[in-house]
Structure formats: structure tokens, C-alpha cells
One Martini backbone bead per residue (centre of mass of N, CA, C, O) as a GRO file, in nm:
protein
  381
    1UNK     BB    1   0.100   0.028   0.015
    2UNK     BB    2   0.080   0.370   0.034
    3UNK     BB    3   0.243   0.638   0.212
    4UNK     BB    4   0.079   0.821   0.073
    5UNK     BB    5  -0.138   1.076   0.076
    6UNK     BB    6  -0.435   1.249   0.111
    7UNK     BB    7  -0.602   1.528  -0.079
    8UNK     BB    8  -0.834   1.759  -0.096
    9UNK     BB    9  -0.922   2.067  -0.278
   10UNK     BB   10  -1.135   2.303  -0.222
   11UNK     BB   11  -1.054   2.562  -0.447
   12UNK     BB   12  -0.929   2.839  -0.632
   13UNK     BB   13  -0.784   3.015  -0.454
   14UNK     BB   14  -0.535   3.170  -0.297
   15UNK     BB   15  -0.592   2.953  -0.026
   16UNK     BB   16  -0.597   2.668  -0.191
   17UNK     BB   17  -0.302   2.743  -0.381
   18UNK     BB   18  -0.146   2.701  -0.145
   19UNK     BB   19  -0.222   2.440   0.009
   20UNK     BB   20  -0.199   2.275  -0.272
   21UNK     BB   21   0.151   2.335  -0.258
   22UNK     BB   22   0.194   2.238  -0.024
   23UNK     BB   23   0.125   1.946  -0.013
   24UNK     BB   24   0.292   1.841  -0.272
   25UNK     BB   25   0.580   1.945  -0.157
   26UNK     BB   26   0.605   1.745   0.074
   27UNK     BB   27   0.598   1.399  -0.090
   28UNK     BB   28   0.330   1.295   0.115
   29UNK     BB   29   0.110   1.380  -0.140
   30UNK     BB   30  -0.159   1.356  -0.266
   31UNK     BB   31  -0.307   1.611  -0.516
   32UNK     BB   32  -0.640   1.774  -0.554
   33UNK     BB   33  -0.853   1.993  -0.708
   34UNK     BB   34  -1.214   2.138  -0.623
   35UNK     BB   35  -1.330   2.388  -0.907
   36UNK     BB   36  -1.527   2.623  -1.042
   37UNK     BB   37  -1.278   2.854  -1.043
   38UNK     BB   38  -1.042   2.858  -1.259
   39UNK     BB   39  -0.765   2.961  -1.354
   40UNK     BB   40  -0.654   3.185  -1.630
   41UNK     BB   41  -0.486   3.338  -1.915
   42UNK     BB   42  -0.792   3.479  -2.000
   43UNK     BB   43  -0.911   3.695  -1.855
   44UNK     BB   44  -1.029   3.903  -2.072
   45UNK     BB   45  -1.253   3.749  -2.083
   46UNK     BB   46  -1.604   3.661  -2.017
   47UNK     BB   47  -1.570   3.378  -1.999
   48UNK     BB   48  -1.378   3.392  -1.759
   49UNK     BB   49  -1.359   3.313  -1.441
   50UNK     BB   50  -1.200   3.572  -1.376
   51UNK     BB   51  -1.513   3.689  -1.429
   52UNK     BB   52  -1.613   3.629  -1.129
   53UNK     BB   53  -1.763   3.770  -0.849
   54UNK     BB   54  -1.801   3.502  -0.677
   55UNK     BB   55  -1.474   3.547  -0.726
   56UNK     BB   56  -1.232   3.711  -0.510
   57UNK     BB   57  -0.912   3.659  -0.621
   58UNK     BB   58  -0.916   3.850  -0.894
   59UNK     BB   59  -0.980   4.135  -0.713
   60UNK     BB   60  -0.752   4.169  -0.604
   61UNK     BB   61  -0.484   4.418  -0.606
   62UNK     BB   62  -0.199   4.359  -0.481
   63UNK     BB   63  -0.096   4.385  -0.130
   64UNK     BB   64   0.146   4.439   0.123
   65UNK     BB   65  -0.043   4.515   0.439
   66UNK     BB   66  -0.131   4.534   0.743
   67UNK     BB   67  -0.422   4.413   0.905
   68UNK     BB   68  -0.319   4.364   1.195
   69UNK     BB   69  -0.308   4.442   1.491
   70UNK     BB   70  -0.098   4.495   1.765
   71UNK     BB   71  -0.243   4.243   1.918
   72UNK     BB   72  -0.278   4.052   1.697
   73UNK     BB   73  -0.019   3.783   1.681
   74UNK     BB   74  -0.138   3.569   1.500
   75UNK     BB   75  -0.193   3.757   1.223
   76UNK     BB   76   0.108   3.865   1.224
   77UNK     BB   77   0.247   3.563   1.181
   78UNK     BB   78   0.133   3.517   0.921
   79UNK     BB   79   0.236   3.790   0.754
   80UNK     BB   80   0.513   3.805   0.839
   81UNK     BB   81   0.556   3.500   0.667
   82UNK     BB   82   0.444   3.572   0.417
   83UNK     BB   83   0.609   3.792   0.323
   84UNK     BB   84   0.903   3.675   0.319
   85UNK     BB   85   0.817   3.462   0.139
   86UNK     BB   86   0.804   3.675  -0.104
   87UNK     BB   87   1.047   3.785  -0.124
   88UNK     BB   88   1.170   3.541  -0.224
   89UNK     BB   89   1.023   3.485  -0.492
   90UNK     BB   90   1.077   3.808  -0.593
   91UNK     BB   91   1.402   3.678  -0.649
   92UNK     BB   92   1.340   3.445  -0.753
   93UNK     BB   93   1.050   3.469  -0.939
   94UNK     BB   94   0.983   3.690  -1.165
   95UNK     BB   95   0.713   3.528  -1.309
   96UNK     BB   96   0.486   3.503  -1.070
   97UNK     BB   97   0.399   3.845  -0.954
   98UNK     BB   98   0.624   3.931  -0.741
   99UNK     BB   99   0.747   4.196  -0.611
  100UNK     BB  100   0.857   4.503  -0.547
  101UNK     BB  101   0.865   4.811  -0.378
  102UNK     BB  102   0.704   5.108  -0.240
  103UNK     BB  103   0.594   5.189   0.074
  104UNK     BB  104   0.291   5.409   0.234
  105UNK     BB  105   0.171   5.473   0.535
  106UNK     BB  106  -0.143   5.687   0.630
  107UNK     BB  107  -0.262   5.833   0.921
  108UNK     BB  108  -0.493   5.993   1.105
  109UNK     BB  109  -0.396   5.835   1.348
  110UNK     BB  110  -0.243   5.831   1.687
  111UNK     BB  111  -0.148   5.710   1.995
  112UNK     BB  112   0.204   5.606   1.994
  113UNK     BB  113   0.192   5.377   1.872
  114UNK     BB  114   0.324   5.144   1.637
  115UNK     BB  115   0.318   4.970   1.383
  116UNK     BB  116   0.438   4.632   1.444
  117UNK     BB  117   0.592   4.666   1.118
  118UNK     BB  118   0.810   4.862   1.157
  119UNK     BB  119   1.007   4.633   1.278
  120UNK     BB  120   0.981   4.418   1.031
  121UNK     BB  121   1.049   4.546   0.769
  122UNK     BB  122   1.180   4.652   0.522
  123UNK     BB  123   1.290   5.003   0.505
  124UNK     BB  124   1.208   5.142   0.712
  125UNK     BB  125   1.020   5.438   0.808
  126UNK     BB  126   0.957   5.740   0.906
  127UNK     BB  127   0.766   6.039   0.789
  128UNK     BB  128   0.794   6.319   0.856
  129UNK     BB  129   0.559   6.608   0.969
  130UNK     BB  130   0.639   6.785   0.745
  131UNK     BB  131   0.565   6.548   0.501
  132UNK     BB  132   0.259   6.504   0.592
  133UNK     BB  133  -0.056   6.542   0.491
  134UNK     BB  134  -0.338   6.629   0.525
  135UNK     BB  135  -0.467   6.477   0.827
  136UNK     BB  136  -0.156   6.333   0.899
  137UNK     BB  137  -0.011   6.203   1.177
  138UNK     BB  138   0.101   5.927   1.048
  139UNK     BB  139   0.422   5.788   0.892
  140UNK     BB  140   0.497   5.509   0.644
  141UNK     BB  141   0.822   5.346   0.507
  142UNK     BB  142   0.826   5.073   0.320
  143UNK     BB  143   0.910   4.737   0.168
  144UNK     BB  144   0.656   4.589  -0.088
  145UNK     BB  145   0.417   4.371  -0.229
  146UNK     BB  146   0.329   4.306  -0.570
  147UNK     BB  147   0.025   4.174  -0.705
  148UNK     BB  148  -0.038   3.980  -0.995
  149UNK     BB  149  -0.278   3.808  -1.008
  150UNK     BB  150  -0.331   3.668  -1.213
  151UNK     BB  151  -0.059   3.565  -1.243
  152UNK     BB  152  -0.035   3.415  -0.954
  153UNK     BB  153  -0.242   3.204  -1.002
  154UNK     BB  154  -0.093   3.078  -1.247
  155UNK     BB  155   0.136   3.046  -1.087
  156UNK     BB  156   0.009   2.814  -0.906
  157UNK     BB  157  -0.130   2.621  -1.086
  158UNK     BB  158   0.134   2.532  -1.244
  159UNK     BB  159   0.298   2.415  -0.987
  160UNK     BB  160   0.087   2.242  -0.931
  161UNK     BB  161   0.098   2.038  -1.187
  162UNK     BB  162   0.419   2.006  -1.234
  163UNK     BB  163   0.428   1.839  -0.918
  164UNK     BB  164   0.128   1.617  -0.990
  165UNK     BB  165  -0.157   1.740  -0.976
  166UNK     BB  166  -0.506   1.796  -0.953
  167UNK     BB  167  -0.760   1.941  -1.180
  168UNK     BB  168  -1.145   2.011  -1.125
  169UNK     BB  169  -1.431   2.099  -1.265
  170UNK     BB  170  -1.646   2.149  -0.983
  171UNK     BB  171  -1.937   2.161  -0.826
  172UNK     BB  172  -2.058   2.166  -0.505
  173UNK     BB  173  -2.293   2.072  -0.282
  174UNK     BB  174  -2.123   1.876  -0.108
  175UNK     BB  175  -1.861   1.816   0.033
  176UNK     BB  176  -1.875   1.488   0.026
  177UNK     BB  177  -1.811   1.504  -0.282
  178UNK     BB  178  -1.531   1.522  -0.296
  179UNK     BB  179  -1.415   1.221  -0.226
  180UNK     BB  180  -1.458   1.113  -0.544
  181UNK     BB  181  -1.180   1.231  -0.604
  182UNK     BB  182  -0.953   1.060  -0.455
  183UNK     BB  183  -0.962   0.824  -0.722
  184UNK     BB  184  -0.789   0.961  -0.895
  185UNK     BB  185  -0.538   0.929  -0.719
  186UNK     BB  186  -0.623   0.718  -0.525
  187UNK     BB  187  -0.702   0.447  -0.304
  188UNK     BB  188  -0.480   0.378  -0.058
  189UNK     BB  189  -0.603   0.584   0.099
  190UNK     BB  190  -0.733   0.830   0.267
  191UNK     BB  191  -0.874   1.134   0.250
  192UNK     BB  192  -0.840   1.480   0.284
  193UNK     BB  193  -1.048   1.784   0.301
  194UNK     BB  194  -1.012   2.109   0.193
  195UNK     BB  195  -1.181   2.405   0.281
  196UNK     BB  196  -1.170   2.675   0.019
  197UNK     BB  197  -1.446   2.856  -0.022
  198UNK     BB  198  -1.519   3.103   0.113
  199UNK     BB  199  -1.805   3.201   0.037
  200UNK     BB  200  -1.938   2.931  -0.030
  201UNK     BB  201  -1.959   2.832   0.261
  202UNK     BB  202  -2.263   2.908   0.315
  203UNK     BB  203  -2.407   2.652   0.056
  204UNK     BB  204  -2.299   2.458   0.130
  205UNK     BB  205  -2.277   2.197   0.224
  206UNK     BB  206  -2.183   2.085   0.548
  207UNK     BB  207  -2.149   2.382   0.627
  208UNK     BB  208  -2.302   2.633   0.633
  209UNK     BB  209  -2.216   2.937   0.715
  210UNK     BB  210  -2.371   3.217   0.894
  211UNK     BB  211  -2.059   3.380   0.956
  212UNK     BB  212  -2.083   3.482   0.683
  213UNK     BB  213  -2.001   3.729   0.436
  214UNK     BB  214  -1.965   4.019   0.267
  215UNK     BB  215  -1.743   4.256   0.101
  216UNK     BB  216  -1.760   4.531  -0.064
  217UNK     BB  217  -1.573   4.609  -0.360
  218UNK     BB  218  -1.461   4.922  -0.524
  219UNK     BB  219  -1.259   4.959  -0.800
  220UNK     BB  220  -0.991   5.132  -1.047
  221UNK     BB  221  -0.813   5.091  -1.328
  222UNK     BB  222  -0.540   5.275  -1.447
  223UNK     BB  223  -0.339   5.490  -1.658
  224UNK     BB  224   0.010   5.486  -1.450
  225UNK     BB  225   0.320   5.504  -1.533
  226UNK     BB  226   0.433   5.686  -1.276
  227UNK     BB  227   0.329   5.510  -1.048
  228UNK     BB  228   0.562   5.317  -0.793
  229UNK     BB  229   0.370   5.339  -0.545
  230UNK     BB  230   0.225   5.255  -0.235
  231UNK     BB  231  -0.109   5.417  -0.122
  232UNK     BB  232  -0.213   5.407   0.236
  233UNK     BB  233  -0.528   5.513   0.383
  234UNK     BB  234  -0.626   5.532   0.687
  235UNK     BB  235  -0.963   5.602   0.796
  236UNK     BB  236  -1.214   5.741   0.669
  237UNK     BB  237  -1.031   5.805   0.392
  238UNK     BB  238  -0.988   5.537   0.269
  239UNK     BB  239  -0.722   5.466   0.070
  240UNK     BB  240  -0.558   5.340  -0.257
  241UNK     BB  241  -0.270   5.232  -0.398
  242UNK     BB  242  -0.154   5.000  -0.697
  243UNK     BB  243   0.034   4.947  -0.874
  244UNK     BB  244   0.133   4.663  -1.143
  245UNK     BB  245   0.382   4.691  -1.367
  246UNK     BB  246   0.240   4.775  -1.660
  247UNK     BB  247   0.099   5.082  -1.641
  248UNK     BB  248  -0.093   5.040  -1.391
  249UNK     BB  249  -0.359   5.087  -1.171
  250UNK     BB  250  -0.481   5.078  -0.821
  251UNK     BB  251  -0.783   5.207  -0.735
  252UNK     BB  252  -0.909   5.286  -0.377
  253UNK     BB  253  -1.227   5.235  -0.194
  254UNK     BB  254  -1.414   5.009  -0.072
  255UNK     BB  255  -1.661   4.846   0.236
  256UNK     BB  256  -1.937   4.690   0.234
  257UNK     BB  257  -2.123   4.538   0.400
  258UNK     BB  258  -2.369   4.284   0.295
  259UNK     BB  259  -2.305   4.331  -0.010
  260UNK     BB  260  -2.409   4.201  -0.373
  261UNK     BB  261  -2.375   4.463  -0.528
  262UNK     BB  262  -2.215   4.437  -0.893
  263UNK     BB  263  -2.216   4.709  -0.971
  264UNK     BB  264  -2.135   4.994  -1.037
  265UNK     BB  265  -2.030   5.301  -0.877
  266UNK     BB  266  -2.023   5.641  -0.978
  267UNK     BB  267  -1.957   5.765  -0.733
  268UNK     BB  268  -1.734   5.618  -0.616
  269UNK     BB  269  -1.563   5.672  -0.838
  270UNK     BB  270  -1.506   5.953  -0.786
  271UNK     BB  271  -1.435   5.926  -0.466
  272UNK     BB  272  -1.170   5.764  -0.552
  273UNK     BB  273  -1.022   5.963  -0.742
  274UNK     BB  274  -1.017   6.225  -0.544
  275UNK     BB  275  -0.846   6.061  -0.294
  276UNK     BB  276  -0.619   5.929  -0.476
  277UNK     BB  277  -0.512   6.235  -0.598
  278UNK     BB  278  -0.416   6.285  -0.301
  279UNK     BB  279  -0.203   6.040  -0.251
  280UNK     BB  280  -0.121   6.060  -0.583
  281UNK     BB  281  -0.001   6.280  -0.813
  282UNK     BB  282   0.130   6.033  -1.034
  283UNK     BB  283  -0.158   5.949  -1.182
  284UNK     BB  284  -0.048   6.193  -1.314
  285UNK     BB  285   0.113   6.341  -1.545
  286UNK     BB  286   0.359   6.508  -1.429
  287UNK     BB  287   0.243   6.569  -1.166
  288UNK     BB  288   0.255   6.822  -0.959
  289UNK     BB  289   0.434   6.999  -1.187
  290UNK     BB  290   0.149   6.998  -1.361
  291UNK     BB  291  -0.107   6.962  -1.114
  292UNK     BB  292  -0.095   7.196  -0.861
  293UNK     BB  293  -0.304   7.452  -0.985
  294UNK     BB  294  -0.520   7.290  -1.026
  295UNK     BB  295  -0.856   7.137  -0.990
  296UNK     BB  296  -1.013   6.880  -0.900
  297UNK     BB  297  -1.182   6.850  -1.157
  298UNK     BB  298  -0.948   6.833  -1.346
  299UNK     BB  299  -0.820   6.603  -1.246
  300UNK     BB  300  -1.051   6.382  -1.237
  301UNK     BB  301  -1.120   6.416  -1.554
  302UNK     BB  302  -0.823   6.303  -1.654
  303UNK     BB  303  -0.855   6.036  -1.468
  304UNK     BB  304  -1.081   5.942  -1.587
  305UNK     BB  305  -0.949   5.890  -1.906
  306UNK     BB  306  -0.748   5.651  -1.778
  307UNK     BB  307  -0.952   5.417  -1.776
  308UNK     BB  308  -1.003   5.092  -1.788
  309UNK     BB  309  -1.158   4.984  -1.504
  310UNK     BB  310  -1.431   4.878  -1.320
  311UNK     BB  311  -1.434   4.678  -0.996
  312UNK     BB  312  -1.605   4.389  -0.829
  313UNK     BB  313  -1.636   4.281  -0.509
  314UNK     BB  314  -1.536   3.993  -0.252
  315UNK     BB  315  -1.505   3.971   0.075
  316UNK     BB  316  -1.432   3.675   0.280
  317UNK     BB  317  -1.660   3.719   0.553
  318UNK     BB  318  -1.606   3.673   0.939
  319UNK     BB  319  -1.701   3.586   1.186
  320UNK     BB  320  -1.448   3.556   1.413
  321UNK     BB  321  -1.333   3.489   1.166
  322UNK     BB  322  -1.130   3.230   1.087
  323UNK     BB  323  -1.202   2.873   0.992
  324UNK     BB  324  -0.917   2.681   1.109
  325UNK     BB  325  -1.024   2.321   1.097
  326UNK     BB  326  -1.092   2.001   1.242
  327UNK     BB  327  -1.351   1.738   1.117
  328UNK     BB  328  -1.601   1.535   1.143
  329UNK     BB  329  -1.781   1.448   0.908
  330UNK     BB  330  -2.145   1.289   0.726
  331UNK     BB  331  -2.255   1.125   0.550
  332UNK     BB  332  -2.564   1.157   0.433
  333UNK     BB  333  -2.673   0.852   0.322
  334UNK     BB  334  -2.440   0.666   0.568
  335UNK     BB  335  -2.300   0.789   0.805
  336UNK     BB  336  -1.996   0.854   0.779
  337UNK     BB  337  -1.677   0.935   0.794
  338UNK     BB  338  -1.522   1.234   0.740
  339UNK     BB  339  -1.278   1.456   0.670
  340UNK     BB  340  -1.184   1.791   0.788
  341UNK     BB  341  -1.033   2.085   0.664
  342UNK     BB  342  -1.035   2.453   0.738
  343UNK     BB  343  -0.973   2.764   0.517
  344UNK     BB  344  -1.202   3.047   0.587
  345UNK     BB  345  -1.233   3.405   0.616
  346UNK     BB  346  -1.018   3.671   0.494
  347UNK     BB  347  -1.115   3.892   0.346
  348UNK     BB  348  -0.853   4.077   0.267
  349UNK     BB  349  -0.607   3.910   0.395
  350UNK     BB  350  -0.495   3.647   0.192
  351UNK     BB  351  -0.269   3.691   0.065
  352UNK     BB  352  -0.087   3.823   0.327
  353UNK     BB  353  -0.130   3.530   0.442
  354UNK     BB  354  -0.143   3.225   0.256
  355UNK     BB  355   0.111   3.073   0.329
  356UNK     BB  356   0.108   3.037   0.634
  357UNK     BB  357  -0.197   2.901   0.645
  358UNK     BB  358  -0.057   2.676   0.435
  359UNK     BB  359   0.101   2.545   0.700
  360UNK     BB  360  -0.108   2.521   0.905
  361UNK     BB  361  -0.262   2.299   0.706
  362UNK     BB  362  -0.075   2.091   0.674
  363UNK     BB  363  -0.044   2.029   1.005
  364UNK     BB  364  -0.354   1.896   1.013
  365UNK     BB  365  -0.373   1.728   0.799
  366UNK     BB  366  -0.139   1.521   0.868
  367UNK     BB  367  -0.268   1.464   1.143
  368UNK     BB  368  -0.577   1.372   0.963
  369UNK     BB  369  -0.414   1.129   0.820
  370UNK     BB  370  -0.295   0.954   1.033
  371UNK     BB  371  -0.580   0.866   1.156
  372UNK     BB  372  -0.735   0.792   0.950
  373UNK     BB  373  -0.555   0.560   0.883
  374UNK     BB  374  -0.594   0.379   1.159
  375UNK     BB  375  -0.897   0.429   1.162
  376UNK     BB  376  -1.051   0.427   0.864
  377UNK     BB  377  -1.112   0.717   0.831
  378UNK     BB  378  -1.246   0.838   0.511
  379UNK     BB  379  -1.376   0.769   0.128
  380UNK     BB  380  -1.545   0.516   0.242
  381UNK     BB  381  -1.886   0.657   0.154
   0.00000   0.00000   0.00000
């Protein structure tokens, strides 16, 4: 009998598709993704996966930033084990999707202590008061790394299939439905399901988590050559920057709690151009020394016609957090047990922390393989 375990995981958005780069890449482990919306190289047609609103992860900014507290000290060694490991990523493999850049966070609030991140990232600075713009109070710059989405989920899925991994597109209706997908792999060992569907996870069967909810973001991309670093406000007026690396920022945003509508919205629209050309004078050619006596509304005309695409998406948020544990669920039919490791509900924060948390679902699904294979809880359901 083989002594590699089994795992499926469900969803391919990027903590799928850590979580099953991170187990194919152990040696010890066959797996499979099964998901509705896989990764391809053709974004930017209609009928491509990556332009499904009802999937996060194509339309995140993406850079690194961090999200969490002070005080929440699990979720900083999440995004800082995450950072470091892109560091690395951004210098082995520029073909990735990850880079490097200047980021500058800019808050409107300080209460006296800076931000935890401050003595952990590259090339950290705070940036003198009197080089602040109005309204803010205390400001860091430090080295930030730049995610070009399409580009890294294609290069995540590419690198899982090449290391021997198998993607099949398929919706599920019951996360148990999972475990058919096994025998794909091998019959030799029980599988362990590793739920990673976001949003989905509300509606999945065995799983219907009432704790989920979506936050709605709506996004500008813009043709803004000048434009070289991120610039994130902290604060009532949240605004960011995000280069993009060809020519293109991303510039938001919005964050509406409990929100599904899908449409572009003309007011945000203003608002994020108006808010972001406060924030990067160089989202317009020749920046301040051409654009420092204009009216804002000449400016936002301006930046107005540089828009390549307004966009929308969901950020998959759940109360109390990500739900990352082990669970032994039963088929419907049979009410025989099969293994479950859960983890999904990143809401913003899901690239910036995405490696971390799949090393830790590593940690679970090993041994829930280990238990699965002694104890006989498995595939045969």
C-alpha cells in the first residue's frame, strides 16, 4: 500500500491554491483541487473564470499591507511569515507575479505606539511631520511587495499541476462530494477534504456557515505609468494605491459590510479618484509640477480618462475570523465520517497572509491523514 496520504482540496483561489502547493510540495501527499472557478491564462475575456464576481480572488489589489491589530499577535506571524516568504518568491522567480516596491501608510489616527510592522518589514522609515499631508498624523514608509493577481494564481496553478497536483472544475453541492474525487488520486490511503471556498462556504452543503458575509470593494484601474509606489490612508477617508507593474494602478476603494450588488457604482467611482489623487499626485503625468494649480475637478477629469475598468468584487468575511480547524463531518446518505480541515473567511487579507495559513493547514491535514489512515475514517462513503 502507498504510504503518500490523500487530500482534495475544494476551491482554487489563492489559500486553495497555497494550501495545495504546500501539500503536493511535502513529497508525502497526492492531491487534487476541486473547483468551480479555476485560474486561466485569458482573463480578460467574459467568459473566463477569473471574471466571476462570485470569486474573490481575481479581483483583489493585491499587495502587501498589514491587516492585523497591535494586539492580534496570530494574525501578525500569519502576514509577516507570509511577507518574508514573497520576499523570497519576488527574488527567485520574477515570472511569479511578485515584485517589489516603495509602500508608504499614511494614518489619519496615533494614539503613540506605531505599528507593529514597522520594526519587522525592509527598509522601514517614518516619515517626518512635516512631510505629511493634511490630516495625517503619522506616516511609514517601507518595502512592500506588489501582487499581479492574474499572473500569480496562474503561476500557483501551473506550479501545482507541474509538481504532479490534478484540477478537475466541478461545482459541489455537498463538501462530500469531495471524497469521489479521491479515487482520481488513488484509492490507497483515505483523502482529507480541505475546504478553502470563501464565500461558498455559506451555501456548501455540510458546511452552510451562517457566519460568513461578503464585503462589497469597488476597485478603478487606471493607465498611470508615473505612479511607482503604494499609498494606503488609514482611516474615514481609507483610499489606496497599487501599482501594478505594466503601466496600471489599482486605486480604491470602498468596503460595504453584507453587500452582493454587483454593479459598479458612478458616485464611488468619483470618490475613489478624487480621494486617490489626493493621496499620489503621480496617478497623472508629469504629477505635482504639471497638476499642482489645476481644481480637483480638473484632475479627476483628467484621471477620469485614464480609467481602463471599474471593478467589483467580495471580500469573503466571516464573524470571529477565519475558520481554520479539523472536523470530522458524515456522509449524508451513508452517515459514515470523513475528515474535514476548513479554511476560509480572509476577507481583505487573504494574499498578504495566504502562505502562513497554508502551512498551517499543512500542519492539520497531516495529521488528520495520520489518524484518518490508523483509525479507517476516510474516502469509503
Amino acid at each position: 500500500m502507498s504510504k503518500r496520504h490523500q487530500a482534495v482540496v475544494v476551491g482554487a483561489g489563492v489559500i486553495g491554491l497555497a494550501v495545495a502547493n504546500r501539500l503536493q510540495s511535502s513529497k508525502g501527499f497526492d492531491v487534487c483541487i476541486v473547483a468551480e472557478n479555476i485560474p486561466d491564462n485569458d482573463c480578460t475575456s467574459d467568459k473566463s473564470s477569473m471574471r466571476s464576481t462570485a470569486w474573490a480572488s481575481p479581483w483583489a489589489g493585491a499587495h502587501w499591507r498589514a491587516w492585523s491589530s497591535n494586539q492580534d499577535t496570530q494574525l501578525q506571524k500569519m502576514e509577516l511569515d507570509t511577507y518574508l516568504a514573497m520576499l523570497d518568491v519576488a527574488q527567485k522567480e520574477p515570472s511569479s507575479g511578485i515584485s517589489t516596491a516603495p509602500g508608504i501608510d499614511l494614518f489619519e489616527e496615533f494614539s503613540g505606539e506605531r505599528p507593529w510592522y514597522a520594526a519587522k518589514v525592509k527598509d522601514s522609515a517614518e516619515i517626518p511631520q512635516e512631510n505629511l499631508p493634511a490630516g495625517i498624523r503619522y506616516g511609514l514608509q517601507y518595502t512592500t511587495l506588489l501582487i499581479d493577481v492574474p499572473r500569480y494564481l496562474v503561476y500557483l496553478k501551473d506550479k501545482f499541476i507541474k509538481a504532479g497536483g490534478q484540477i478537475h472544475k466541478h461545482k459541489l453541492s455537498h463538501i462530500h462530494e469531495a471524497t469521489g474525487f479521491a479515487s482520481e488520486i488513488s484509492a490507497a490511503r483515505p483523502a482529507v477534504v480541505v475546504n478553502c471556498t470563501g464565500l461558498g462556504s455559506m451555501e456548501l452543503g455540510g458546511v452552510n456557515d451562517a457566519n460568513m458575509y461578503p464585503i462589497r470593494g469597488q476597485t478603478v484601474v487606471v493607465h498611470a505609468p508615473e505612479a511607482k509606489c503604494t499609498v494606503t490612508r488609514v482611516g474615514c477617508l481609507f483610499s489606496y494605491v497599487i501599482p501594478r507593474g505594466d503601466g496600471t494602478a489599482v486605486i480604491g476603494g470602498t468596503a460595504e459590510r453584507g453587500c452582493w450588488d454587483d454593479r459598479p457604482d458612478a458616485q464611488a467611482t468619483q470618490m475613489i479618484l478624487q480621494r486617490t489623487l489626493d493621496l499620489e499626485p503621480n496617478l497623472l503625468p508629469g504629477g505635482e509640477r504639471v497638476w499642482d494649480n489645476k481644481s480637483i475637478n480638473e484632475k479627476t477629469a483628467a484621471l477620469e480618462k485614464a480609467i481602463v475598468s471599474v471593478n467589483v468584487g467580495f471580500r469573503p468575511a466571516r464573524e470571529g475570523g477565519v475558520c481554520m480547524q479539523a472536523q470530522t463531518l458524515y456522509a449524508p446518505a451513508s452517515d459514515k465520517p470523513f475528515s474535514v480541515v476548513h479554511c476560509y473567511g480572509h476577507a481583505g487579507y487573504g494574499y498578504q497572509s495566504s502562505i502562513a495559513f497554508a502551512e498551517s493547514v499543512f500542519r492539520l491535514v497531516k495529521e488528520r491523514s495520520e489518524a484518518a489512515y490508523s483509525t479507517g475514517v476516510g474516502n469509503d462513503v
